[in-house]
VEXTOR-715685 format. One record per residue: residue in one letter; y, z, x of N, C-alpha, C, O in turn. Coordinates in steps of 0.02 Angstrom, whole numbers. Layout:
VEXTOR-715685
+------+--------+--------+--------+--------+--------+--------+--------+--------+--------+--------+--------+--------+
! numi !   n_py !   n_pz !   n_px !  ca_py !  ca_pz !  ca_px !   c_py !   c_pz !   c_px !   o_py !   o_pz !   o_px !
+------+--------+--------+--------+--------+--------+--------+--------+--------+--------+--------+--------+--------+
!    a !      Y !      Z !      X !      Y !      Z !      X !      Y !      Z !      X !      Y !      Z !      X !
...
+------+--------+--------+--------+--------+--------+--------+--------+--------+--------+--------+--------+--------+
This chain:
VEXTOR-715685
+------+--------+--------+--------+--------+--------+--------+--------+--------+--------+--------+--------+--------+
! numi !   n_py !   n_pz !   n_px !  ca_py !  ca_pz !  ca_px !   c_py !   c_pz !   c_px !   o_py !   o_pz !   o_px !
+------+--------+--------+--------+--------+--------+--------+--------+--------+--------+--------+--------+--------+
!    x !   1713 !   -101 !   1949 !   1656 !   -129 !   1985 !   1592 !   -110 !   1949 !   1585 !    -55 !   1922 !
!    x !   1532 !   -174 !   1950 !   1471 !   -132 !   1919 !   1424 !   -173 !   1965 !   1443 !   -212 !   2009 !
!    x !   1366 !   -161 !   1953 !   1303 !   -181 !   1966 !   1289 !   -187 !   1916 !   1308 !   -155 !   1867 !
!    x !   1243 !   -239 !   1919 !   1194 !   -261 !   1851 !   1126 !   -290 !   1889 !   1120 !   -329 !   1937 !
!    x !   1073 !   -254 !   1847 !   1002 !   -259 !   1892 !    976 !   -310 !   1838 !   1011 !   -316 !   1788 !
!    x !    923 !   -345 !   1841 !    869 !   -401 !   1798 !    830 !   -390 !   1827 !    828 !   -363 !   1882 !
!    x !    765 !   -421 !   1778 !    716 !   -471 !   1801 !    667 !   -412 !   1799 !    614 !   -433 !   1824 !
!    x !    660 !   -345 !   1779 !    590 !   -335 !   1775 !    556 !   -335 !   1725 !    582 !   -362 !   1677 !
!    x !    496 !   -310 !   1716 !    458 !   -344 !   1663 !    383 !   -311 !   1658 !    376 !   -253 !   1677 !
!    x !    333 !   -344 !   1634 !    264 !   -324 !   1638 !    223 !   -398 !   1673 !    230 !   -458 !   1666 !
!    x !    171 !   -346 !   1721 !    124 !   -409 !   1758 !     64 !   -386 !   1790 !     67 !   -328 !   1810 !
!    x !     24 !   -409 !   1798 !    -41 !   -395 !   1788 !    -43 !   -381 !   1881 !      0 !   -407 !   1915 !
!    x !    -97 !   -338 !   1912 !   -120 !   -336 !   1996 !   -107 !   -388 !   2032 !   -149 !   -432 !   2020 !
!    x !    -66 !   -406 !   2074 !    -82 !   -459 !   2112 !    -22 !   -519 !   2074 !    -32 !   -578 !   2087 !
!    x !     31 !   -504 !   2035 !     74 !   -536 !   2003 !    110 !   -556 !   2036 !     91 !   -574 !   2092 !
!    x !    205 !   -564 !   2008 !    255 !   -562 !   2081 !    318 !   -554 !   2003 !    312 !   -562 !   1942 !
!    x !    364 !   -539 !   2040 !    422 !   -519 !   1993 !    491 !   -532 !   2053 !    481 !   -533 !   2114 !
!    x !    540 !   -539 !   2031 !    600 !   -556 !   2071 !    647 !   -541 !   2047 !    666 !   -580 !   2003 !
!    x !    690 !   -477 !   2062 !    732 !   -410 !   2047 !    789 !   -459 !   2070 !    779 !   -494 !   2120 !
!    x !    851 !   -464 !   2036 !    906 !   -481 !   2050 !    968 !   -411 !   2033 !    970 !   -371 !   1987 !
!    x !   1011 !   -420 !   2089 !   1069 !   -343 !   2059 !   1135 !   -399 !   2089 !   1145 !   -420 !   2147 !
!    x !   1176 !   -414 !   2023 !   1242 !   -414 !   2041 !   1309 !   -384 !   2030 !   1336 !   -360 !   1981 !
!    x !   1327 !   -392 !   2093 !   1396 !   -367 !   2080 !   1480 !   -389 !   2062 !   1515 !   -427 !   2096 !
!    x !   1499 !   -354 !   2003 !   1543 !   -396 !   1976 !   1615 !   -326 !   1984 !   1613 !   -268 !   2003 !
!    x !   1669 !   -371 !   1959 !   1722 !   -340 !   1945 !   1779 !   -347 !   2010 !   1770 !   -400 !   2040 !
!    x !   1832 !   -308 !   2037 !   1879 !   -327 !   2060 !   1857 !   -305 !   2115 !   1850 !   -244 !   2117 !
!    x !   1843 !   -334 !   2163 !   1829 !   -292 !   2259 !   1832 !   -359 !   2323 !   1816 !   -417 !   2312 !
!    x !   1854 !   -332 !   2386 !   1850 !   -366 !   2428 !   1786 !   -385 !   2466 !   1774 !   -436 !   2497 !
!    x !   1750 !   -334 !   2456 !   1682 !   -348 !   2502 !   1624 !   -310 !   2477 !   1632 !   -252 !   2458 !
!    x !   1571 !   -335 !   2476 !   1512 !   -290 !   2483 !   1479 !   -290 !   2528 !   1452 !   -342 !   2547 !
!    x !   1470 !   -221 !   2565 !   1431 !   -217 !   2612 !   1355 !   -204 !   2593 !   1329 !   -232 !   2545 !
!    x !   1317 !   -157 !   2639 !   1252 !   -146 !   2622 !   1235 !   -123 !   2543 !   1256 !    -78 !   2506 !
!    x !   1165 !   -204 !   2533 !   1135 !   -159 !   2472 !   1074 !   -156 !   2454 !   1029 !   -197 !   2461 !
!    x !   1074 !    -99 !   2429 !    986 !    -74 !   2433 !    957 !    -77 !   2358 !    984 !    -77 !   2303 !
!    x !    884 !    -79 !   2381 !    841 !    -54 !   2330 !    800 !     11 !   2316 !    770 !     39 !   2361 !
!    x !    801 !     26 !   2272 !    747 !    100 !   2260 !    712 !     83 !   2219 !    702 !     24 !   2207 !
!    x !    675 !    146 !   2180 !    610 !    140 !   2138 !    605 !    237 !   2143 !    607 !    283 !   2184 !
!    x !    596 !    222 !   2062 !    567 !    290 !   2045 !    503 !    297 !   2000 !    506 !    284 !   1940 !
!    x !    446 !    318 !   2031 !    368 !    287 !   1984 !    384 !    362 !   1949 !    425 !    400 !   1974 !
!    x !    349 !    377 !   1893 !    346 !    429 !   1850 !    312 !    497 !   1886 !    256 !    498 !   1911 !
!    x !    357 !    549 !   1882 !    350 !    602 !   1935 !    347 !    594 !   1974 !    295 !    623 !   1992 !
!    x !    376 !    561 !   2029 !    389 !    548 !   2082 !    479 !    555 !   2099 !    528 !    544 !   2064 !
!    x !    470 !    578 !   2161 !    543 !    582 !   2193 !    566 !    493 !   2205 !    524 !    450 !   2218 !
!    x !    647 !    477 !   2198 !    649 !    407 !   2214 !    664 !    395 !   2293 !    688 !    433 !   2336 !
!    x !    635 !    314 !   2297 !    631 !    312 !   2361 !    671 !    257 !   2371 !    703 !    236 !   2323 !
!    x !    675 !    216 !   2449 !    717 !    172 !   2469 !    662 !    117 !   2474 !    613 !    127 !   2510 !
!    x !    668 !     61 !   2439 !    634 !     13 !   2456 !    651 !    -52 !   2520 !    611 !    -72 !   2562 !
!    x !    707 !    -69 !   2512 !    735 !   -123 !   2563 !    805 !    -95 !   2559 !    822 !    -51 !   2519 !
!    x !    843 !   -122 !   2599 !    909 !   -137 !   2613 !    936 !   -203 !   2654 !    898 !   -239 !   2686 !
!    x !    990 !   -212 !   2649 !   1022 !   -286 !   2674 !   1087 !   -293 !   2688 !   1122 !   -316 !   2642 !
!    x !   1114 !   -277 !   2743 !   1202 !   -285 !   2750 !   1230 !   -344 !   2750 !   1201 !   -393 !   2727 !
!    x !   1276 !   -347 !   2770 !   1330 !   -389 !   2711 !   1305 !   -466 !   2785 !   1324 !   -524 !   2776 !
!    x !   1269 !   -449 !   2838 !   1257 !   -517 !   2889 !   1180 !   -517 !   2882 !   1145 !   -534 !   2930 !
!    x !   1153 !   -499 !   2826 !   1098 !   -511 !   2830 !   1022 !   -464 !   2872 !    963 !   -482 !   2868 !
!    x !   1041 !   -423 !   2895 !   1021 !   -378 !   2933 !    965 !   -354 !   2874 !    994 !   -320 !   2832 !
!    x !    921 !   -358 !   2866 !    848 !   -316 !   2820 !    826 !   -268 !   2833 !    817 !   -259 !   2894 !
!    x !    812 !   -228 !   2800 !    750 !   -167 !   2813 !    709 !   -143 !   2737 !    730 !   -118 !   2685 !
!    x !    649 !   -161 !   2758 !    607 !   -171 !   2720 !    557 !   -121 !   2702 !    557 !    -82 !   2750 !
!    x !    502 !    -96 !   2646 !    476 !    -36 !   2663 !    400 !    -65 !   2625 !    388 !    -52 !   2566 !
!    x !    367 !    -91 !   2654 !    307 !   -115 !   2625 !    299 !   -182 !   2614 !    325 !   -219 !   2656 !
!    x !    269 !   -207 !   2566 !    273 !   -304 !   2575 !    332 !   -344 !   2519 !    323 !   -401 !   2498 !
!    x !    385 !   -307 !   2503 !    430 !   -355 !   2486 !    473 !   -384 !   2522 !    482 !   -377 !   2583 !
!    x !    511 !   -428 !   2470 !    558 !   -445 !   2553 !    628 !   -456 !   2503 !    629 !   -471 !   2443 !
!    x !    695 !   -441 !   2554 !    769 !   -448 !   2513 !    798 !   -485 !   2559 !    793 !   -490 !   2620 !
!    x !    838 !   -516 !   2505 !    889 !   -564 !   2519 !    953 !   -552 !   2473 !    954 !   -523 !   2419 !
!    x !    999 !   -577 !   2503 !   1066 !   -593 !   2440 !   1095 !   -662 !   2445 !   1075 !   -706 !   2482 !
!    x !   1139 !   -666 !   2408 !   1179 !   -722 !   2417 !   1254 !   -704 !   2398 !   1277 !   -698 !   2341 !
!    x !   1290 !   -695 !   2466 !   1354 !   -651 !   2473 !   1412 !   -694 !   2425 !   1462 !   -671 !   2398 !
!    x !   1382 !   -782 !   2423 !   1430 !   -804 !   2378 !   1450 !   -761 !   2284 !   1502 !   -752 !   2253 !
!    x !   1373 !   -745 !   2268 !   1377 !   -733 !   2216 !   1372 !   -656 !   2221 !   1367 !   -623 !   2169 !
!    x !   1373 !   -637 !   2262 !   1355 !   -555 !   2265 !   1310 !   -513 !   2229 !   1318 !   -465 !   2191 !
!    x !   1254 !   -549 !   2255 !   1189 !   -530 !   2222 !   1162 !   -526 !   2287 !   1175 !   -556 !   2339 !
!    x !   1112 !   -472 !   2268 !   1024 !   -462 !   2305 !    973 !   -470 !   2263 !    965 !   -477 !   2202 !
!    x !    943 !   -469 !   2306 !    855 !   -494 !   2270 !    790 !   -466 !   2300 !    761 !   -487 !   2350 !
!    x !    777 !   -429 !   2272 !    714 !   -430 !   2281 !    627 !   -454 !   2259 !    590 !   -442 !   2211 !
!    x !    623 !   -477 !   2294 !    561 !   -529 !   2296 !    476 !   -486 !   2298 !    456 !   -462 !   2351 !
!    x !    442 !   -483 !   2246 !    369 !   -425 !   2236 !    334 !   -477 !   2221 !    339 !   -514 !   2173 !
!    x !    285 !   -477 !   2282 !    231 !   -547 !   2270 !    162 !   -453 !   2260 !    167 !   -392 !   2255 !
!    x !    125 !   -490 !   2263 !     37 !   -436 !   2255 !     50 !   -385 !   2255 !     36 !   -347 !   2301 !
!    x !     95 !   -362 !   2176 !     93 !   -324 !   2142 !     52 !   -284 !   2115 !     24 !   -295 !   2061 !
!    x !     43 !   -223 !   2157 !      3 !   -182 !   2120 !      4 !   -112 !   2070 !     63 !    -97 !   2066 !
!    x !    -29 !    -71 !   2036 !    -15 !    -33 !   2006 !     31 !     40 !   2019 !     68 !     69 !   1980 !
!    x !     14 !     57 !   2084 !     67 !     76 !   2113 !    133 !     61 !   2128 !    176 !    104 !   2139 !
!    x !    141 !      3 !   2130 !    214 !    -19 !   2100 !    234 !    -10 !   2056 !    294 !    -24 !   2065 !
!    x !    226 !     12 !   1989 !    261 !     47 !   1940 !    311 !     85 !   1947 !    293 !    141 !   1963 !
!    x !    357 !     80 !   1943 !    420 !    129 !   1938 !    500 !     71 !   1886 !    508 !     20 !   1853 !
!    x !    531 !    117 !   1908 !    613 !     98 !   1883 !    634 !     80 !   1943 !    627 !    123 !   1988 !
!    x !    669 !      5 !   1963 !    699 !     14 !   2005 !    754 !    -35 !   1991 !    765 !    -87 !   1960 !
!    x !    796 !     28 !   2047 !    876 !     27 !   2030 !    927 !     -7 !   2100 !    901 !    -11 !   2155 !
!    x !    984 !    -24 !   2089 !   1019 !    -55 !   2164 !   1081 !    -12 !   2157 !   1113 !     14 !   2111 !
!    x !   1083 !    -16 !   2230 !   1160 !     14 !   2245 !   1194 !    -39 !   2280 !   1169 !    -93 !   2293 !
!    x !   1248 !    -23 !   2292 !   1302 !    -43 !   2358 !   1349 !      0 !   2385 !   1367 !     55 !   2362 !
!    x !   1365 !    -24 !   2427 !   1431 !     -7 !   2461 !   1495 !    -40 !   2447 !   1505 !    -73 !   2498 !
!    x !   1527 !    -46 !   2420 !   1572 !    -91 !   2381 !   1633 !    -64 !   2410 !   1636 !     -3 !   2413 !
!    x !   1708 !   -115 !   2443 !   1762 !    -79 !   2466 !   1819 !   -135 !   2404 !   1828 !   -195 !   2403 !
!    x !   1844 !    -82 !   2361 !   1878 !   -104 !   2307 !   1933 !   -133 !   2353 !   1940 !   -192 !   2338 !
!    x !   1971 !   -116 !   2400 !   2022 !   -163 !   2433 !   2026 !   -140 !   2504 !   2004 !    -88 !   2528 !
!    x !   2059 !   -189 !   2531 !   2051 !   -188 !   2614 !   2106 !   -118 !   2606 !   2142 !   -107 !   2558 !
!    x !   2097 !    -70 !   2681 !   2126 !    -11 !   2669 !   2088 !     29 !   2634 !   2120 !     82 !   2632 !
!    x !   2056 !     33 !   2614 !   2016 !     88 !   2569 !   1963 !     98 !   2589 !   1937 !     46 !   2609 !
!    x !   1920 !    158 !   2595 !   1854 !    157 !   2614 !   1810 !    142 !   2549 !   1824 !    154 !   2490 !
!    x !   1743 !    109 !   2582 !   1674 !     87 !   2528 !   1665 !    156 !   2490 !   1681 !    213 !   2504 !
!    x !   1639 !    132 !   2445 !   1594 !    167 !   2385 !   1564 !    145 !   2368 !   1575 !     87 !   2351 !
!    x !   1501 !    176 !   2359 !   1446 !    192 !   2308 !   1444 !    171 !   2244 !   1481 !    197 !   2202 !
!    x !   1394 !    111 !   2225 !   1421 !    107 !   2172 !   1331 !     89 !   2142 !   1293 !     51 !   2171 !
!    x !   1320 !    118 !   2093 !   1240 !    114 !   2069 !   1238 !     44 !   2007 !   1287 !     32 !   1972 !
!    x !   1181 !      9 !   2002 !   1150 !    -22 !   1940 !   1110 !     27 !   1905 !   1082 !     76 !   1928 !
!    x !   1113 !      1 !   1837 !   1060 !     37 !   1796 !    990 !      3 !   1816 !    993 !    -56 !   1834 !
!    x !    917 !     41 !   1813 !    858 !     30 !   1829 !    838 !    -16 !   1775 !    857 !    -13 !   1716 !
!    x !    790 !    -64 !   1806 !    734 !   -105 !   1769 !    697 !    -82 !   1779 !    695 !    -50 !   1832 !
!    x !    628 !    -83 !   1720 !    566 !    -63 !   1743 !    522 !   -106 !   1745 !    520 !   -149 !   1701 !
!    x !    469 !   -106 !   1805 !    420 !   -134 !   1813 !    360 !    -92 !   1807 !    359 !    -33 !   1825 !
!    x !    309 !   -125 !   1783 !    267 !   -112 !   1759 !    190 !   -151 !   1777 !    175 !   -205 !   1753 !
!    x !    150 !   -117 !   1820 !    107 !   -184 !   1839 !     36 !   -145 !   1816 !     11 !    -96 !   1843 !
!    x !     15 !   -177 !   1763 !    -39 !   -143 !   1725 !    -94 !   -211 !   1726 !    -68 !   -265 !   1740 !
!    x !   -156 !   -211 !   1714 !   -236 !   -240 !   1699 !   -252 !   -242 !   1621 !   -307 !   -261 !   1601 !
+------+--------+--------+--------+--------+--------+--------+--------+--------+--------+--------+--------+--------+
């Protein structure tokens, strides 16, 4: 199983960027999946999350979605500001087969970068 994160980049105050994380390889389900962000010296934090019915929780003005066909999330950064700078990375909960309990399973981080 992996995650695979896209889509960040460089963009000016007030930009928008749209974080995609999918998940590939052999599994029955994915349940909840989140976003983080780690800005430079900073502890990382939880940005959104999204279970497998859609259920959100959000932590400031982005907003997530997935699309369970393709087993992806998304996160959506409209008025982007410089404080948004960090690495950010996705997890899941991934259950490799029915009978088995979920795991944890991380993407590598994109970085965003929102500079003037």
């Amino acid at each position: 199983v992996q995650l695979q994160a896209s889509g960040g980049g460089s963009v000016q105050p007030g930009g928008s960027l749209r974080l995609s994380c999918a998940a590939s390889g052999s599994f029955v389900r994915v349940h909840t999946m989140r976003w983080y962000r780690q800005a430079p010296g900073k502890q990382r934090e939880l940005v959104a999350s999204i279970t497998s019915s859609d259920d959100a929780t959000v932590k400031g003005r982005f907003t997530i979605s997935r699309d369970n066909a393709k087993n992806t999330v998304y996160l959506q950064m409209n008025r982007l500001q410089p404080e948004d700078t960090a690495v950010y990375s996705c997890n899941a909960d991934i259950r490799s087969n029915w009978g088995r309990a979920t795991a944890l399973y991380w993407g590598q981080g994109t970085l965003v970068t929102v500079s003037s």
